[in-house]
N, C-alpha and C positions, 0 to 999 in steps of 0.2 A: 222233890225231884232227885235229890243229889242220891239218896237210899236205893234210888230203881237202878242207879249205874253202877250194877254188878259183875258184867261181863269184862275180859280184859280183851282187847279186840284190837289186830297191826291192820291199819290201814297201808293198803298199798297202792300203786300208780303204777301205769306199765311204761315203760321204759326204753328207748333204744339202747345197744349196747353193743361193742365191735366184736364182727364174729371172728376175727384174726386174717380174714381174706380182704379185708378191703370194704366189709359191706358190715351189716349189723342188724340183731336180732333181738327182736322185740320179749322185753322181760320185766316179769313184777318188781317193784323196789319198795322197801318199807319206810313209808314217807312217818307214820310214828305210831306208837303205841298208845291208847289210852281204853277209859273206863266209857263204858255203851251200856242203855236197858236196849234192851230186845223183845219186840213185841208181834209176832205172829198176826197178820190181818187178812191172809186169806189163802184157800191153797184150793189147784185145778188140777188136773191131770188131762194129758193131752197126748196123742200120738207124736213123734216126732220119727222120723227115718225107722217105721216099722217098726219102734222102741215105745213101749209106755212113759214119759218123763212125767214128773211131776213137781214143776217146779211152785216152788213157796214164796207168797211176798210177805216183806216182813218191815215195819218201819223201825229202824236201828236210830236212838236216840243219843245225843255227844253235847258235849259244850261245844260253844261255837267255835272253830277255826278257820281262819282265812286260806282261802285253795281248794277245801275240800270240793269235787264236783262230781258230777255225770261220769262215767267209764271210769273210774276210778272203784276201788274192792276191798271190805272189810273180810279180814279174817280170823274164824274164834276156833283155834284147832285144827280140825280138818275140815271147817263147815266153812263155805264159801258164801260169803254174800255181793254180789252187783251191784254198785250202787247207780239208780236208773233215774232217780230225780232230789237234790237239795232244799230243804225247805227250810228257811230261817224263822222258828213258829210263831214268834210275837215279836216280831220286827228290831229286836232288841240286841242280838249278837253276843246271847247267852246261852241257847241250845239250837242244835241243827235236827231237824227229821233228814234222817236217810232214807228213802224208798229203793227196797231195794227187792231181788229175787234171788233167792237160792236155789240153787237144783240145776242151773241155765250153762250154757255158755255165754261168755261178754261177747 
């Protein structure tokens, strides 16, 4: 397993953050960087607001870390991944499945 985590991938979290007026606007923060395999598992394409999108699910594989969850977002460059569900694979709290989609808005 350890061979397939070849991607370097900043997990982010969104964040409040004060807009200077009193109030505050929601923004990515990189909670940390680490090594991910990425494995492509299925891709649709769908109409969205009279736009072709085509968004990609892809399961993002990590050692395990505590926090990781749902609405939280890997990023490898300019590619965006959602992460849409946490799975601890062998109950063990050695590797996480990310389920995640690219292509989307969160």
């Amino acid at each position: 397993m350890i061979g397939r985590l070849r991607h370097r991938l900043t997990l982010e979290q969104e964040m409040p953050s004060a807009d200077g007026g009193g109030g505050y606007a929601l923004a990515w923060t990189t909670v940390a960087t680490l090594w991910a395999a990425i494995e492509p598992i299925a891709g649709r394409e769908q109409l969205q607001a009279m736009q072709l999108a085509s968004p990609v699910t892809h399961r993002v594989i990590i050692r395990h870390r505590p926090g990781v969850g749902a609405g939280m977002r890997a990023r490898l460059g300019s590619r965006l991944f959602n992460i849409r569900a946490v799975i601890d694979r062998d109950e063990r709290r050695r590797y996480l499945d990310l389920l995640c989609e690219e292509g989307v808005a969160t």
